[in-house]
C-alpha positions as CSV (number, residue, x, y, z in Angstrom):
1,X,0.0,0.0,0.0
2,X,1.6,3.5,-1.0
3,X,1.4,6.5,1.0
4,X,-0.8,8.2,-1.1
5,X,-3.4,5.6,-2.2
6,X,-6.7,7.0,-3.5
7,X,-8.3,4.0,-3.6
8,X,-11.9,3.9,-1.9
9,X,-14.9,2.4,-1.4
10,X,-18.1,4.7,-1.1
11,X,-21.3,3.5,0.9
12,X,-24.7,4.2,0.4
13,X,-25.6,4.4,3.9
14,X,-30.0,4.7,3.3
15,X,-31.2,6.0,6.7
16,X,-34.9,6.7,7.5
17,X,-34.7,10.0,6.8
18,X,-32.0,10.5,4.7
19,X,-29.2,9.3,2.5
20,X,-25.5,9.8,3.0
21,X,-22.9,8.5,1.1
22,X,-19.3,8.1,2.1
23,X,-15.9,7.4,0.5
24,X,-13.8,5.3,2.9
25,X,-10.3,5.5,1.4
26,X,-7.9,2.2,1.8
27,X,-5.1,4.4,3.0
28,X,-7.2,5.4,5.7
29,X,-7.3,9.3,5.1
30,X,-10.0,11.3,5.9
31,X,-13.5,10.2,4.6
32,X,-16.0,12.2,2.0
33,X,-19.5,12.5,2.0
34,X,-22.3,13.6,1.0
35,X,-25.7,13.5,2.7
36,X,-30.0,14.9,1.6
37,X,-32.2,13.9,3.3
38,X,-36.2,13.2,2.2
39,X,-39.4,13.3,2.9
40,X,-41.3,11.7,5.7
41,X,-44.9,11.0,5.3
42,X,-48.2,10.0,7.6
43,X,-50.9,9.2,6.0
44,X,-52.6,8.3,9.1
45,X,-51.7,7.8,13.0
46,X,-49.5,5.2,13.6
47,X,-48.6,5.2,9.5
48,X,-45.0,6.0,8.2
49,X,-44.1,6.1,4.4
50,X,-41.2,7.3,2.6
51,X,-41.8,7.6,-1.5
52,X,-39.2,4.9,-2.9
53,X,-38.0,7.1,-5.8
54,X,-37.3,10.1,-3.3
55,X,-35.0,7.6,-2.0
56,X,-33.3,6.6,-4.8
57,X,-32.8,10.3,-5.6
58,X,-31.2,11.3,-2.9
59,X,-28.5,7.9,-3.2
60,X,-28.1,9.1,-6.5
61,X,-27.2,12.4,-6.2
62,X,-25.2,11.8,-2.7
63,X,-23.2,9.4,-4.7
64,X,-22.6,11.5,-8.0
65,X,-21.8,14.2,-5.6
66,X,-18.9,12.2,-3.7
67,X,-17.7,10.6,-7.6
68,X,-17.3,13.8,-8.8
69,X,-15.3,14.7,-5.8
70,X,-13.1,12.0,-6.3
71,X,-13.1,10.7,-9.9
72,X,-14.6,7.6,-11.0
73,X,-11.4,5.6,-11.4
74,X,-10.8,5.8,-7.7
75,X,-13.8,4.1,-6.6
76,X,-13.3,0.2,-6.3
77,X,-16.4,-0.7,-5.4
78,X,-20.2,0.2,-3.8
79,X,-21.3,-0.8,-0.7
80,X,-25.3,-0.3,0.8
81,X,-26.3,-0.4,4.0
82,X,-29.9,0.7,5.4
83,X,-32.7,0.6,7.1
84,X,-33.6,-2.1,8.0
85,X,-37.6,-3.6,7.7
86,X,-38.8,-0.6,5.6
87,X,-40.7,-2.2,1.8
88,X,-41.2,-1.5,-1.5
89,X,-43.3,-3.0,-3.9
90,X,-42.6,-2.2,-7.8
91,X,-42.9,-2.9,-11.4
92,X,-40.1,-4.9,-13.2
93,X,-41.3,-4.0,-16.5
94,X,-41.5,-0.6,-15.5
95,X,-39.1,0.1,-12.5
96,X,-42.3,2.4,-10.5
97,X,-43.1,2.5,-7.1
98,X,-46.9,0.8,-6.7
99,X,-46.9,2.3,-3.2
100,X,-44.9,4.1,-0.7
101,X,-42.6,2.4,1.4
102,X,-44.2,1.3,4.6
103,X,-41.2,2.3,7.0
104,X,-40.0,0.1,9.7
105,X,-41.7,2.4,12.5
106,X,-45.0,1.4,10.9
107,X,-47.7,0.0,13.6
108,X,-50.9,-0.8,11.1
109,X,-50.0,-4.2,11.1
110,X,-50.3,-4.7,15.2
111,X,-53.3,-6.2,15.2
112,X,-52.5,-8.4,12.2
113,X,-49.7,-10.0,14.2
114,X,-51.8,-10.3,17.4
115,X,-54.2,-12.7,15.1
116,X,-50.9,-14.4,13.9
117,X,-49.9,-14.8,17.8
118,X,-53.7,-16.0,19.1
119,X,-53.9,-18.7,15.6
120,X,-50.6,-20.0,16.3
121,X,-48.1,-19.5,14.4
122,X,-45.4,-17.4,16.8
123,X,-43.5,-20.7,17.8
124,X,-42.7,-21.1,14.1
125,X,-41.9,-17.6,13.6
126,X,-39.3,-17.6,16.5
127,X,-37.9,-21.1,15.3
128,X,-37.4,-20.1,12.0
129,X,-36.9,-16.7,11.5
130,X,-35.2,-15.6,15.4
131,X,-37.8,-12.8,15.5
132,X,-40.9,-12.1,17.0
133,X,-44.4,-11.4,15.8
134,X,-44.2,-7.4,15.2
135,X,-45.2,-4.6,13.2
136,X,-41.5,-4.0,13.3
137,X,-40.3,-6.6,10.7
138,X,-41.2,-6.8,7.1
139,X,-43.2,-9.9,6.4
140,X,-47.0,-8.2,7.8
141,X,-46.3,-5.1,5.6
142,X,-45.6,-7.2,2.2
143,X,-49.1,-8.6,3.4
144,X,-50.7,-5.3,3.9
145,X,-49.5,-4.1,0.8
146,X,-51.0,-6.9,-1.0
147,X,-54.5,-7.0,1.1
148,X,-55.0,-3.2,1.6
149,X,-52.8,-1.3,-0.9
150,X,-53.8,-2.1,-4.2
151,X,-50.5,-4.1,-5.2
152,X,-51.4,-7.0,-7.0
153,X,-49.7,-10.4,-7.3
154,X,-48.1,-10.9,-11.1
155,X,-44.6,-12.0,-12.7
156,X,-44.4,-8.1,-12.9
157,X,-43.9,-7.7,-9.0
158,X,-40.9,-7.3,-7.1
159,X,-41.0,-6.7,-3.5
160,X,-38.3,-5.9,-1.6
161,X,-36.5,-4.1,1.4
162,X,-34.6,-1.0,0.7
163,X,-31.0,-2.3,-0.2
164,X,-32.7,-4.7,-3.0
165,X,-34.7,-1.6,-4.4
166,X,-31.2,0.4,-4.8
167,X,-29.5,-2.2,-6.0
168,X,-32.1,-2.7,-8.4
169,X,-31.8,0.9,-9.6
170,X,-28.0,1.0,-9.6
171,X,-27.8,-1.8,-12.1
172,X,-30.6,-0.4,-14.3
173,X,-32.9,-3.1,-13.1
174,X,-30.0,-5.9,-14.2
175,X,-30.1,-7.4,-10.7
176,X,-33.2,-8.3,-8.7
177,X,-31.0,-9.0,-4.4
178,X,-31.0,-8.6,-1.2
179,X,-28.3,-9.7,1.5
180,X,-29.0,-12.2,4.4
181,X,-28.9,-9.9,7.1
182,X,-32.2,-7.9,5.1
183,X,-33.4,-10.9,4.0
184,X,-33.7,-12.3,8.1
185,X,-35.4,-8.9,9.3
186,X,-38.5,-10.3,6.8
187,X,-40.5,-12.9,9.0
188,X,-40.4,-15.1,5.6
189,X,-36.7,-16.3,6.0
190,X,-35.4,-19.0,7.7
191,X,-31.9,-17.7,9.2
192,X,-30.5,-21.4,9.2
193,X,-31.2,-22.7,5.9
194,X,-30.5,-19.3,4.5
195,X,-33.3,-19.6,2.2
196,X,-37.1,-18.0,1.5
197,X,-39.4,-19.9,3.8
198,X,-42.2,-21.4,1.8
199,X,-44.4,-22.3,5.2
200,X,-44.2,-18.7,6.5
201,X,-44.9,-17.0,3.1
202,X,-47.7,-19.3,2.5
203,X,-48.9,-17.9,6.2
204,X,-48.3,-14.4,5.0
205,X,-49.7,-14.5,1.2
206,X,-46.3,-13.7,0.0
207,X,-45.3,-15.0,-3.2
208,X,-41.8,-16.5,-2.9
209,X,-41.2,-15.3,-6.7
210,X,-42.0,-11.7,-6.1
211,X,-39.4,-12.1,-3.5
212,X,-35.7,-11.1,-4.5
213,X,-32.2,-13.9,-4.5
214,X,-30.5,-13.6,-1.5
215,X,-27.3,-12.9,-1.4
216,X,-23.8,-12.8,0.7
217,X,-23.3,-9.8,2.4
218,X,-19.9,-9.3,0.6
219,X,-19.4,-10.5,-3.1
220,X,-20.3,-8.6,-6.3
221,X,-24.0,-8.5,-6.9
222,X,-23.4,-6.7,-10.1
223,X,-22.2,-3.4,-11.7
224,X,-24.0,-0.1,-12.0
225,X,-25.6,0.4,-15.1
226,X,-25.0,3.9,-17.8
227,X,-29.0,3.7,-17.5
228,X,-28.9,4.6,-14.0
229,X,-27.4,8.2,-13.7
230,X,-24.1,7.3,-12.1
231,X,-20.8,6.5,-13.3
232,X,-21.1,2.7,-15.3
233,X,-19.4,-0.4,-14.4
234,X,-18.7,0.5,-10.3
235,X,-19.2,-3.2,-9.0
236,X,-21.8,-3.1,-6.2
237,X,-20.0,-5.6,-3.7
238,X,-21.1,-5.3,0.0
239,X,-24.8,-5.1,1.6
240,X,-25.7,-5.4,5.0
241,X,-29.2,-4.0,7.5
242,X,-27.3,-0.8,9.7
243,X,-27.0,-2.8,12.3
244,X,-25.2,-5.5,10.9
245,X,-23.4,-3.4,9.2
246,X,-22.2,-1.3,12.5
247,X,-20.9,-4.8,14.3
248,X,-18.8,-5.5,11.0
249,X,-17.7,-1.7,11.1
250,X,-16.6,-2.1,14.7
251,X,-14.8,-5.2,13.6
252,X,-16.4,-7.5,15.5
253,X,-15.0,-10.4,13.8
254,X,-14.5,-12.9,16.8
255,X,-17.7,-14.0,19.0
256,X,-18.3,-12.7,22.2
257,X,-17.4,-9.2,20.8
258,X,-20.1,-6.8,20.6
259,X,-21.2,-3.4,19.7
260,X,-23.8,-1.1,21.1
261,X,-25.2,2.3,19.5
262,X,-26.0,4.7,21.9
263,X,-28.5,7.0,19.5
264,X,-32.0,8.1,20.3
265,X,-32.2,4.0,22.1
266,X,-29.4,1.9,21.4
267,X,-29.1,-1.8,19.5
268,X,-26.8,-3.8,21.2
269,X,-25.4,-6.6,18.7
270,X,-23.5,-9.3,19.8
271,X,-21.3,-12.0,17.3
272,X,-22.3,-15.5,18.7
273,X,-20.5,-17.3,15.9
274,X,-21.2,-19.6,12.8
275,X,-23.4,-22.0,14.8
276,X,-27.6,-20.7,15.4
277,X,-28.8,-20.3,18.9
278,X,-31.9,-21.3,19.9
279,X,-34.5,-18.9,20.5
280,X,-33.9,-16.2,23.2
281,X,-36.6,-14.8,25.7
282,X,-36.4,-11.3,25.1
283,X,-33.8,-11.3,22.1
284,X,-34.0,-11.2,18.7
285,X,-31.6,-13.8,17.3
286,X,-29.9,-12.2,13.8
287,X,-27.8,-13.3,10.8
288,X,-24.6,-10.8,11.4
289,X,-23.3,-11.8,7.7
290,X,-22.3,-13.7,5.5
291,X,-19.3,-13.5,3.3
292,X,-18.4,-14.4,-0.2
293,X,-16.2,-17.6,0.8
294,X,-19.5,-18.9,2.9
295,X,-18.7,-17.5,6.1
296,X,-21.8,-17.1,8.4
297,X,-22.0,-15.0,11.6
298,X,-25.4,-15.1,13.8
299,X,-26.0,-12.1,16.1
300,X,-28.3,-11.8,19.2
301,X,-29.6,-8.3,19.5
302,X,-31.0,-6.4,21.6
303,X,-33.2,-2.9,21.6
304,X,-33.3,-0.7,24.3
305,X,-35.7,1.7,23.4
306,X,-34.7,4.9,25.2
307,X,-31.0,6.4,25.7
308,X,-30.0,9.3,23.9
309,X,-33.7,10.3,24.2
310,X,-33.2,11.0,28.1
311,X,-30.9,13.4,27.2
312,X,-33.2,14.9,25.2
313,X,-36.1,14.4,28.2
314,X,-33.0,16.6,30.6
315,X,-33.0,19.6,27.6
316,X,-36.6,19.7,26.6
317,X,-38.6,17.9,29.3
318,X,-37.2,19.5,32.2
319,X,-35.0,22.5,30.8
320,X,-32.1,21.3,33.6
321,X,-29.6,21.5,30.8
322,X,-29.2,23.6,27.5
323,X,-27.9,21.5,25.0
324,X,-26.9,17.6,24.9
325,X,-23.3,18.0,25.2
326,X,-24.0,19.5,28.9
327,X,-24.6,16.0,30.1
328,X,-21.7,14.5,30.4
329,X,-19.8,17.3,32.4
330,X,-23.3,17.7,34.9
331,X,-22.9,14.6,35.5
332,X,-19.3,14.1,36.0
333,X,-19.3,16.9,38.8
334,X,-20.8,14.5,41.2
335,X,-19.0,11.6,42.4
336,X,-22.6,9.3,41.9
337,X,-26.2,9.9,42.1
338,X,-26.6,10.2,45.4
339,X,-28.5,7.3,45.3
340,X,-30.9,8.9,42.7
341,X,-32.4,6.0,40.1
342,X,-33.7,7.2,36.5
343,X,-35.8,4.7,34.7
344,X,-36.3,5.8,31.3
345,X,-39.3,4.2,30.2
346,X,-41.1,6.8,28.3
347,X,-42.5,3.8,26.0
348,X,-42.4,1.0,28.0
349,X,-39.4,-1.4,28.1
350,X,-37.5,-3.0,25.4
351,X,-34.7,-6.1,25.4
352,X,-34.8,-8.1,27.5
353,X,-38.2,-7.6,29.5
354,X,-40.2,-6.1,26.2
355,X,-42.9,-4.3,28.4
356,X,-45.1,-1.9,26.4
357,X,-47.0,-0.9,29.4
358,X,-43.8,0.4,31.8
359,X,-43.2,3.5,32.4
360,X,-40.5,6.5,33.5
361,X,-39.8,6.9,37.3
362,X,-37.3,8.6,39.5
363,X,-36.3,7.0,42.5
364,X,-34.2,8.2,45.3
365,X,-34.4,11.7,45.5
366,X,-33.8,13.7,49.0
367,X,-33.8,17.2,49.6
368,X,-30.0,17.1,48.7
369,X,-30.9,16.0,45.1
370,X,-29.3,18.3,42.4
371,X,-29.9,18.4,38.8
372,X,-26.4,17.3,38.6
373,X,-27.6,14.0,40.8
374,X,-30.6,13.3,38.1
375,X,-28.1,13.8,34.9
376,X,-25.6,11.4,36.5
377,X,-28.6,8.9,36.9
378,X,-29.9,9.0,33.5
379,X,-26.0,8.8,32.5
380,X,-25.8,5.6,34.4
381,X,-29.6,4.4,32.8
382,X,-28.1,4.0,29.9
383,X,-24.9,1.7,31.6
384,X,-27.5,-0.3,33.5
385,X,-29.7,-1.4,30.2
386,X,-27.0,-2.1,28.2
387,X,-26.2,-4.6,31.3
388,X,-29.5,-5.9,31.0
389,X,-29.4,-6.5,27.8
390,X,-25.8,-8.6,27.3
391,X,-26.5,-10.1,30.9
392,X,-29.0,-11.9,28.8
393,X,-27.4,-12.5,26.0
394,X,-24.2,-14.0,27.8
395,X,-26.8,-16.5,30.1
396,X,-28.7,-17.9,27.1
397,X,-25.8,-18.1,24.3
398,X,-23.3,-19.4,26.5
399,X,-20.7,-17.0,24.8
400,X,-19.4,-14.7,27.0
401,X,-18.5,-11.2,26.4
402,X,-15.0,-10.2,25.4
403,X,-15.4,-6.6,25.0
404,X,-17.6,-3.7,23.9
405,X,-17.1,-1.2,21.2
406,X,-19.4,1.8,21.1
407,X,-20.5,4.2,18.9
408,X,-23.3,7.4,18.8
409,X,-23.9,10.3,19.9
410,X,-23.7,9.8,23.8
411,X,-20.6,7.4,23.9
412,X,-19.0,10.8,23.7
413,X,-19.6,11.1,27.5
414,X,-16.3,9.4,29.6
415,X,-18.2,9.2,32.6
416,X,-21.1,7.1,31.0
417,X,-18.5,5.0,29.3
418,X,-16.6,4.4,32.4
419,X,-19.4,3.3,34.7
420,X,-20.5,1.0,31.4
421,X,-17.5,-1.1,31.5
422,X,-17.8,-1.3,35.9
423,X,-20.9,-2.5,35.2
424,X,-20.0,-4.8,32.2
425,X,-16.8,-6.3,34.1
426,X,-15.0,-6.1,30.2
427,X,-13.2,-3.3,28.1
428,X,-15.2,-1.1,26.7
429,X,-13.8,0.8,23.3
430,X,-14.7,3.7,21.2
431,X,-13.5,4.2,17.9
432,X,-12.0,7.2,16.2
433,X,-14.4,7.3,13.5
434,X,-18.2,7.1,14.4
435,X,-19.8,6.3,11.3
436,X,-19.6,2.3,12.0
437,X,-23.0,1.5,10.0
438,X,-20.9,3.1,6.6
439,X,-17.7,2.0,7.5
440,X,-19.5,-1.5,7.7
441,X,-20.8,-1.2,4.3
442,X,-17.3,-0.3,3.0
443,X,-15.3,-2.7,4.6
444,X,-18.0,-5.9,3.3
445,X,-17.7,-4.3,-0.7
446,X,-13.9,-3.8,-0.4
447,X,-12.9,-7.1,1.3
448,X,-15.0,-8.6,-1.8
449,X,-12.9,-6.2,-4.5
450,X,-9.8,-6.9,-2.9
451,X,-9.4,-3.3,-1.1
452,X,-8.9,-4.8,2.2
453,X,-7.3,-8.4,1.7
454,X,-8.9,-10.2,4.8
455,X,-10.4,-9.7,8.2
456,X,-7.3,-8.2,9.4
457,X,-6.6,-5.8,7.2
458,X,-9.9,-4.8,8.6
459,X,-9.3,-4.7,11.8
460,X,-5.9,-2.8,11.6
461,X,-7.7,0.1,10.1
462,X,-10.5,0.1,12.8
463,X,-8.7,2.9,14.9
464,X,-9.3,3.4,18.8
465,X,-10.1,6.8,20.2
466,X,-10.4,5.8,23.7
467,X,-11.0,2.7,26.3
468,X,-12.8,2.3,29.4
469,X,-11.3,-0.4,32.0
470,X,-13.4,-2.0,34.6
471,X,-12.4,0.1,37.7
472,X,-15.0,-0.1,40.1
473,X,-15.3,-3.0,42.5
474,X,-17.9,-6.0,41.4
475,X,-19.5,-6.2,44.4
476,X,-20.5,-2.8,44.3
477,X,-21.3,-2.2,40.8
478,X,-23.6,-6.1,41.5
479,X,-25.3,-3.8,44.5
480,X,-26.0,-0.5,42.0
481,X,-27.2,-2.9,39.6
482,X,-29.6,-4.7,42.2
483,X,-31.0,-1.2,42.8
484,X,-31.6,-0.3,38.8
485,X,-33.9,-3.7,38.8
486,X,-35.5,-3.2,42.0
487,X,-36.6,0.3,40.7
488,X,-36.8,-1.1,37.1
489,X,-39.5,-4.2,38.8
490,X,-41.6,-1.0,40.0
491,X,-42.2,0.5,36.4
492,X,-43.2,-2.6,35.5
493,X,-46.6,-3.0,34.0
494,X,-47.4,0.6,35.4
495,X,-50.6,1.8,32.5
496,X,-51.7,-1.7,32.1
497,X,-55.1,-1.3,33.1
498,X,-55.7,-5.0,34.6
């Protein structure tokens, strides 16, 4: 590798509300990027849509803007990553939408899964697939589309999740994919036999042929197309769901390593190796990829619905901060919370106890309480769900954890970071660069093209910023702990009204 090696990779990194794309060089220099976001829509409560050709837009001119930057001749390959969950339904004749995407925050399928639930059919679900029965995953909204949205079953359809629909596009309608890590976010997919699961699209109405091939994360799916309105013959060569995508990113190659997001909640992924666990109360068990030699990694993950969000809840809710960055020095001018507990459960309780009816409580506050106390607790929330969450992860896969890396917006606070690996007992590591989901997408297209030789090339780029050493000792960091779930227990099933 010379000194001064333009080579990159750019990702299409398809968020829910916008589209950035980012070259991620191979001599490690500073990234470029371009980002637009687009339109949200609700068409009624609880309904989200995003038009499909918006989104393909805004990919399309993010990643003309970063190839003009740069020069075509530099790029080596394409990788997508995305949303995960959101559909599209269109024409193959014609390449149209024939509705808007039904995003992944969608509920009008809820009571359509409850009926799936009370008939039956969740014990085949969570063998097959590793989810659960929820508005969440794709399968229900294929359905809908189909039953309510005037799409209608020919050799004409293609349905897909957002990475198929771009890749679609990109090769001027040439290839018709997805990846294994969209493909097992679908409720039609069993995640062992890597394959389209006849049983569950039969329960669903899905027609397996409307349904894309599924493909290895990493491995060229194809080339984009002088139809498309970007540079031809760029081989499209990595795909993988955002979260996915952020594990391989923090190079979380070996299992027992694991990754959280702290964003507005947090996904905590963890690599559990080539062989499928069993079911998981109160996880969601995940293909983490697959690569182009046949290399499969499974994932348990969990979501923890609020994290980033309290912060928000400090600035807005109660006004005891100005801005989000304020947090982590509040909270780092006491030496604890004075015994102050935060629950965060402004909508209910994800992984592992998945509680819709909890709800947010403060417990412990004296008359000596100080807004520093109740920033230092919701600091330490987000420690003590992430606990929760690999806690049962490490009891039910039998792997244990080997480390953390972290990424988002509030692993930039030390003091939360420090009291996550007391809590944790392991290392806990933040990167230098915090755009894991792209740098996921760019490491899976360049290991195919050859950018990055193997695994270890991979890992040799993943630079550290920081890491956070269990300092604290166990038995108290066990005894703060006790104290989150006994205050945790008392939001539990707090609006239910039986």
């Amino acid at each position: 590798m010379s000194d001064d090696d333009p080579t990159c990779v750019i990702a299409i990194d398809a968020g829910t509300t916008g589209v950035r794309s980012r070259a991620v060089f191979r001599d490690g220099r500073e990234p470029v990027a371009a980002y637009r976001e687009f339109p949200q829509y609700y068409p009624e409560p609880g309904h989200v849509e995003h038009d499909a050709d918006e989104i393909w837009e805004a990919a399309k001119a993010t990643l003309n803007e970063v190839v003009e930057q740069l020069g075509a001749d530099a790029v080596a390959a394409i990788g997508i990553t995305n949303q995960r969950e959101t559909v599209v339904a269109w024409s193959r004749s014609t390449g149209r939408p024939l509705h808007r995407a039904i995003v992944w925050q969608d509920r009008r399928t809820a009571d359509r899964c409850q009926e799936l639930t009370d008939a039956g059919h969740l014990p085949m679900v969570r063998d097959r697939t590793g989810l659960v029965l929820d508005p969440y995953f794709s399968g229900t909204k294929f359905e809908w589309m189909l039953r309510h949205g005037g799409v209608e079953v020919s050799d004409d359809l293609a349905l897909g999740t957002v990475d198929a629909w771009l890749i679609w596009n990109l090769t001027g309608g040439e290839v018709f994919a997805t990846d294994v890590t969209n493909a097992s976010r679908t409720l039609l997919f069993d995640i062992r036999e890597r394959r389209w699961d006849p049983d569950l699209c039969d329960v669903l109405g899905v027609p397996i042929g409307a349904l894309p091939e599924v493909r290895p994360s990493s491995g060229r799916i194809g080339v984009t197309s002088d139809r498309c309105g970007v540079p031809a013959g760029i081989p499209v060569s990595g795909v993988a769901g955002d979260q996915q995508a952020a594990l391989f990113g923090q190079a979380c190659f070996e299992p027992g390593t694991a990754k959280n997001t702290y964003g507005t909640g947090s996904f905590v992924l963890m690599n559990v190796g080539a062989d499928c666990p069993e079911p998981t109360e109160g996880m969601l068990t995940t293909i983490a990829w697959e690569l182009a030699d046949g290399t499969v990694h499974y994932a348990l993950e969990g979501s923890i619905f609020v994290t980033g969000a309290a912060v928000q809840w400090l600035r807005d809710g109660l006004g005891i901060i100005d801005a989000a960055p304020e947090t982590g020095p509040l909270a780092e001018s006491v030496d604890d919370s004075g015994g102050v507990v935060v629950v965060p459960a402004f909508t209910g309780l994800g992984s592992p106890w998945w509680d819709p009816y909890a709800r947010g409580a403060i417990f412990g506050i004296t008359r000596g309480t100080t807004r520093a106390h109740v920033a230092r607790a919701v600091a330490e929330s987000m420690a003590f769900q992430v606990r929760d969450v690999v806690d049962a992860m490490v009891e039910h896969s039998g792997t244990p954890l080997q480390e953390l890396r972290v990424d988002g917006g509030a692993s930039a606070m030390d003091v939360m970071l420090r009291f996550q690996a007391d809590q944790l007992g392991v290392t806990v590591r933040r990167p230098v660069d915090q755009e894991t989901t792209a740098l996921g997408a760019a490491f899976l297209a360049g290991l195919a093209e050859g950018v990055w030789p193997d695994l270890d090339a991979i890992t040799e780029q993943w630079q550290l910023e920081a890491t956070f050493e269990p300092q604290a000792d166990r038995g108290l960091a066990d005894t703060l702990h006790a104290t989150w779930r006994r205050a945790v227990d008392r939001t539990r099933a707090w609006s239910a009204t039986d």
